[in-house]
Structure formats: structure tokens, C-alpha cells
C-alpha positions as CSV (number, residue, x, y, z in Angstrom):
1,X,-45.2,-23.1,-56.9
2,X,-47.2,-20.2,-58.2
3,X,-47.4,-18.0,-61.5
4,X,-47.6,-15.1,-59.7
5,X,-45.5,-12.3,-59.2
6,X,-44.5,-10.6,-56.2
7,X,-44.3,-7.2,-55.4
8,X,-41.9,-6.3,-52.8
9,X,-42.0,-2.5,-51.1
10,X,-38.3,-1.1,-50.3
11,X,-37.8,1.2,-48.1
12,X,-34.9,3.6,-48.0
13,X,-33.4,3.5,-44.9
14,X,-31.7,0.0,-43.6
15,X,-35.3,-0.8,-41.3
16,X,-33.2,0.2,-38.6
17,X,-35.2,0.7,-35.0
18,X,-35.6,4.7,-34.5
19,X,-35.3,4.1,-30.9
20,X,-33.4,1.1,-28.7
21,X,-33.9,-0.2,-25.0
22,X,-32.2,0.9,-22.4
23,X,-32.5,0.3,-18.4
24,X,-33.9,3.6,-16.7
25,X,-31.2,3.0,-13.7
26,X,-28.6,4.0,-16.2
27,X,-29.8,6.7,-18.1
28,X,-27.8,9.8,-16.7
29,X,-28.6,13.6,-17.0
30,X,-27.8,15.0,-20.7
31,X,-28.9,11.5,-22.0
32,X,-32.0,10.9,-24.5
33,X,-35.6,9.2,-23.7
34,X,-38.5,8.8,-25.0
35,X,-41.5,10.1,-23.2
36,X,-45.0,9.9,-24.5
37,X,-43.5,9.2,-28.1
38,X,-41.7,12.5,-28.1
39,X,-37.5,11.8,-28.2
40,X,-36.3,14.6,-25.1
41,X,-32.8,15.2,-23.7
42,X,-32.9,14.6,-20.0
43,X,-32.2,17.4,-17.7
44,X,-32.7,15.8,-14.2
45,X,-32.6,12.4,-13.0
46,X,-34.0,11.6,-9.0
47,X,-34.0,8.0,-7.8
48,X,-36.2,6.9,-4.9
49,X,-35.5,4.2,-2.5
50,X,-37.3,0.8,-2.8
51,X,-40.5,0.1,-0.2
52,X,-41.0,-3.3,1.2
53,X,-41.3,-5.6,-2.0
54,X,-41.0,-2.4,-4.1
55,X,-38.8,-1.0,-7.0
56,X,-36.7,1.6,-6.9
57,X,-37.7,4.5,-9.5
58,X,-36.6,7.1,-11.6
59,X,-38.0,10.4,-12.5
60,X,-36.8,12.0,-15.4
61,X,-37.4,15.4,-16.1
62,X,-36.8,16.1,-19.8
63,X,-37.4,18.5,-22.7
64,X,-38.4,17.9,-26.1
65,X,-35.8,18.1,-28.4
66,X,-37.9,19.5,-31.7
67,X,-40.3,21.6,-29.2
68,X,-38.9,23.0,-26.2
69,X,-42.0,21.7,-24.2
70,X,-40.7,19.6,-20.7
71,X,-41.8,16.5,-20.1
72,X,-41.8,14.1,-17.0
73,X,-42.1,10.3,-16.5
74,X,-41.5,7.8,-13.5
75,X,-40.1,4.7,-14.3
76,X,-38.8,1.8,-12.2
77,X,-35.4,1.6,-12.6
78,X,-35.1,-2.0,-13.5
79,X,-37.4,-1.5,-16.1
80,X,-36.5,-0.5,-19.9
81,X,-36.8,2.8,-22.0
82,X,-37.1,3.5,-25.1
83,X,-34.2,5.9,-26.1
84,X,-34.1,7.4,-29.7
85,X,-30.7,7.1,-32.5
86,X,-30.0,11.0,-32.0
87,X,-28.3,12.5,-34.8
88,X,-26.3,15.5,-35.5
89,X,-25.2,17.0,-38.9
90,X,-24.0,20.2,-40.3
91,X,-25.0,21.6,-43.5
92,X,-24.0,24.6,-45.4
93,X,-26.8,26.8,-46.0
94,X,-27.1,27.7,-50.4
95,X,-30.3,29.4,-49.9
96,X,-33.6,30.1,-48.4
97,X,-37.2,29.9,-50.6
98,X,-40.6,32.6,-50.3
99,X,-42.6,29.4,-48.5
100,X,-40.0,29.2,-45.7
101,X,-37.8,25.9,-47.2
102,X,-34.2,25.9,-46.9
103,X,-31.8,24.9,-49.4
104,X,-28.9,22.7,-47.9
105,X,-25.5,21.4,-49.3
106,X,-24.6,17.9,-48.2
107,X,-21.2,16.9,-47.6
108,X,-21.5,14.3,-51.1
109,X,-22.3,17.8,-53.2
110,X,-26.0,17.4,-53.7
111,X,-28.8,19.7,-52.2
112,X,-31.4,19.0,-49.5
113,X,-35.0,20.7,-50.1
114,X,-37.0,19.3,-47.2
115,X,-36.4,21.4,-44.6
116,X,-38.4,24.1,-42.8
117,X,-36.8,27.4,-41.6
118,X,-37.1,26.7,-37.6
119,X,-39.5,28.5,-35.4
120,X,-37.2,29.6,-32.6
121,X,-37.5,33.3,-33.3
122,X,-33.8,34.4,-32.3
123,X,-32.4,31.5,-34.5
124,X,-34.5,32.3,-37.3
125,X,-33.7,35.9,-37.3
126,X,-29.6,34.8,-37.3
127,X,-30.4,32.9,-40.4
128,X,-32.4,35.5,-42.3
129,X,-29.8,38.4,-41.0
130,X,-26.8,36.2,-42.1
131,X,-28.0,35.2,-45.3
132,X,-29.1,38.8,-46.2
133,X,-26.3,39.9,-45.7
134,X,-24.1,37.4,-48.0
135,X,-22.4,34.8,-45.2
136,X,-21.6,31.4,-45.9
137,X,-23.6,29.9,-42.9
138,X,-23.8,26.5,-41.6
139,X,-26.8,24.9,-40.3
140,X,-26.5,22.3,-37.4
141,X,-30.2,19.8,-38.5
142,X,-30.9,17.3,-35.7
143,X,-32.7,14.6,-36.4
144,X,-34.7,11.1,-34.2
145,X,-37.4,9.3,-34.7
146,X,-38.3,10.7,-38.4
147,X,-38.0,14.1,-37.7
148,X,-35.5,16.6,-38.9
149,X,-35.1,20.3,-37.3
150,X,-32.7,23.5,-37.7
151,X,-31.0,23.8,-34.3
152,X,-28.2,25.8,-34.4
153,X,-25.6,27.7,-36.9
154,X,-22.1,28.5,-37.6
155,X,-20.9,31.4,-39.4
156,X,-17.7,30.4,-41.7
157,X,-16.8,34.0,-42.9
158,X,-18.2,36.1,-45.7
159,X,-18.6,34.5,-48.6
């Protein structure tokens, strides 16, 4: 065919979707959705009645898993949703850098460097307080849709 050779990008993760359909009529309260691109966890669900020749709808009331901020979208309920993969996983915490990076053990031994300190003020102080003072802590970092965030901690006794 041709002399010419190809160059193929890889990417690093399996090209997996970050987010997968689902009907609004059966997303429930505590469930995840998408809502103006932001992945939220749902915290109320209200379904009205259909009008004459109408669709029944759903409005979710949810807030943004990474920010805090709520956020509220009316769907019919025959209609999909994009819901984003949600994952949880704990790390222990090895240390924590001058420009606010954390420094986490995975589970196969090797360290994780990309992560931020959170902002939530109360969680932050927890981690600086516990660290200072020589804890082994464990970090709980959720992640969807590309993005990666501190949420919550475990202490596992003094070190």
C-alpha cells in the first residue's frame, strides 16, 4: 500500500466512557448525574404527573461532588442521563509538600504525587493536625469524570 509509517497515540486508560446513560425515571435519591457537565450526588428526586400528550418529569436536586455547589435540572423521565463511573479509593497518606501536594501510598507500593491538599477547611485542618502530629492517616480520594479530590480520612493509630 504505502511507505509510510504510522503513528498511533495511546492513551492510558482503557477509552472507557466517563459517564453512561441512564433513564431519569430510575435514578433514585443518593444516586449520581450529571448536570451541566459537573458529576453531583442526588439529594432529592420529585416526579410530576403527565399533561394531556405530555411526559412525566423529574427534578433532581443535586450537589456537586468536587464543589459543594447544588445544582438542579428537569428532565422527562423517559428521557436519558448522563451518569458519571464514581469511584472511591483509600490511600495512606506518606507526606504532605510546601506547595500544598500530597504524597499518597497505593495499595501496589508505589507513590501518587498529583494530588492537591482539599479546600474544605475542617478536612484540611484534620490532615495537617494528624500529620503534625505523627499519625498514619488514610485518605479517602474520589474520583469521575477526570477529576480526583481528598474527601475524607481515617486515622489507623499512631505510627
Amino acid at each position: 500500500m504505502s511507505d509510510e509509517e504510522h503513528q498511533f497515540e495511546s492513551k492510558a486508560d482503557a477509552g472507557a466512557s466517563k459517564t453512561f446513560p441512564q433513564q431519569a425515571g430510575t435514578i433514585r435519591k443518593n444516586g449520581y448525574i450529571v448536570i451541566k457537565g459537573r458529576p453531583c450526588k442526588v439529594v432529592e428526586v420529585s416526579t410530576s404527573k403527565t399533561g394531556k400528550h405530555g411526559h412525566a418529569k423529574c427534578h433532581f436536586v443535586a450537589i456537586d461532588i468536587f464543589t459543594g455547589k447544588k445544582l438542579e435540572d428537569i428532565v422527562p423521565s423517559s428521557h436519558n442521563c448522563d451518569v458519571p463511573h464514581v469511584n472511591r479509593t483509600d490511600y495512606q497518606l506518606i507526606d504532605i509538600s510546601e506547595d500544598g501536594f500530597v504524597s499518597l501510598l497505593t495499595d501496589n507500593g508505589n507513590t501518587k504525587d498529583d494530588l492537591r491538599l482539599p479546600t474544605d477547611e475542617s478536612l484540611l485542618t484534620q490532615i495537617k493536625d494528624g500529620f503534625a502530629e505523627g499519625k498514619d492517616l488514610v485518605v479517602s480520594v474520589m474520583s469521575a469524570m477526570g477529576e480526583e479530590q481528598i474527601n475524607a480520612l481515617k486515622d489507623i493509630g499512631p505510627k
